[in-house]
C-alpha positions, 0 to 999 in steps of 0.5 A, spaced: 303 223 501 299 230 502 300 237 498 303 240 505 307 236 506 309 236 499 311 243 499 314 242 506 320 238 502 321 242 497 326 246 499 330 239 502 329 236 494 332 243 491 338 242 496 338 235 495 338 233 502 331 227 502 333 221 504 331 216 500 324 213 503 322 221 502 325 222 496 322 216 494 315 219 496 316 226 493 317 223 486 311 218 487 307 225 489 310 228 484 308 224 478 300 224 480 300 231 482 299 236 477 299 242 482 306 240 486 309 238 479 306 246 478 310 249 485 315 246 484 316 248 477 315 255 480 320 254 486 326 252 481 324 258 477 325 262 482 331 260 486 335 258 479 333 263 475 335 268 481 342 265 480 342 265 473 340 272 473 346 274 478 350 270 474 349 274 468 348 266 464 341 263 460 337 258 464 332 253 461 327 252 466 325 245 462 332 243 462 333 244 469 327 240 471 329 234 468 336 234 471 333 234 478 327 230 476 334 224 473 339 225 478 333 224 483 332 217 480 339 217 480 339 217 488 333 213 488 336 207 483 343 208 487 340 206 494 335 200 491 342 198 488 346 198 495 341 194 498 341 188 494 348 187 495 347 188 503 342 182 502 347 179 498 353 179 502 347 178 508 346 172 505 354 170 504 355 171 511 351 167 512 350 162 509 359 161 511 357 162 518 352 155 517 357 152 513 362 153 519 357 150 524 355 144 519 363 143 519 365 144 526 359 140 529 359 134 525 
């Protein structure tokens, strides 16, 4: 993934709307790219810290970071989990739909 198409994203990240293929390349672009790690500092600066300022309440800015940066793992774990187990009840099904021909064809 490119930078440009990095900083197109941010917005959709911030409001957690990636799917997961795109999430998925946001946070590998994420880790290997200091500057989009640096924009994406400063946009959740911005937009959470405007809020916090309306809200009259603290914001810690590394925190909030490693929120996004967890539950975005979260996501990305939770999708690969909901995969397997499609690939395992593809399997089951059919490895019965096999058992069911081998039954009714002997």
């Amino acid at each position: 993934m490119d930078c440009g198409r990095f900083e197109k994203m941010i917005p959709a990240f911030l409001n957690d709307t990636l799917e997961y293929q795109d999430l998925k390349q946001f946070l590998e672009h994420l880790e290997n790219c200091s500057e989009c790690r640096e924009e994406l500092t400063i946009q959740v600066l911005i937009l959470e810290g405007m809020a916090r300022l309306e809200e009259g309440s603290a914001f810690d800015l590394q925190k909030e970071m490693e929120r996004r940066m967890e539950e975005a793992r979260r996501r990305i774990r939770f999708h690969r989990m909901i995969g397997y187990i499609n690939i395992t009840f593809l399997g089951a099904a059919l490895l019965a739909v096999l058992i069911v021909f081998w039954v009714f064809t002997r």
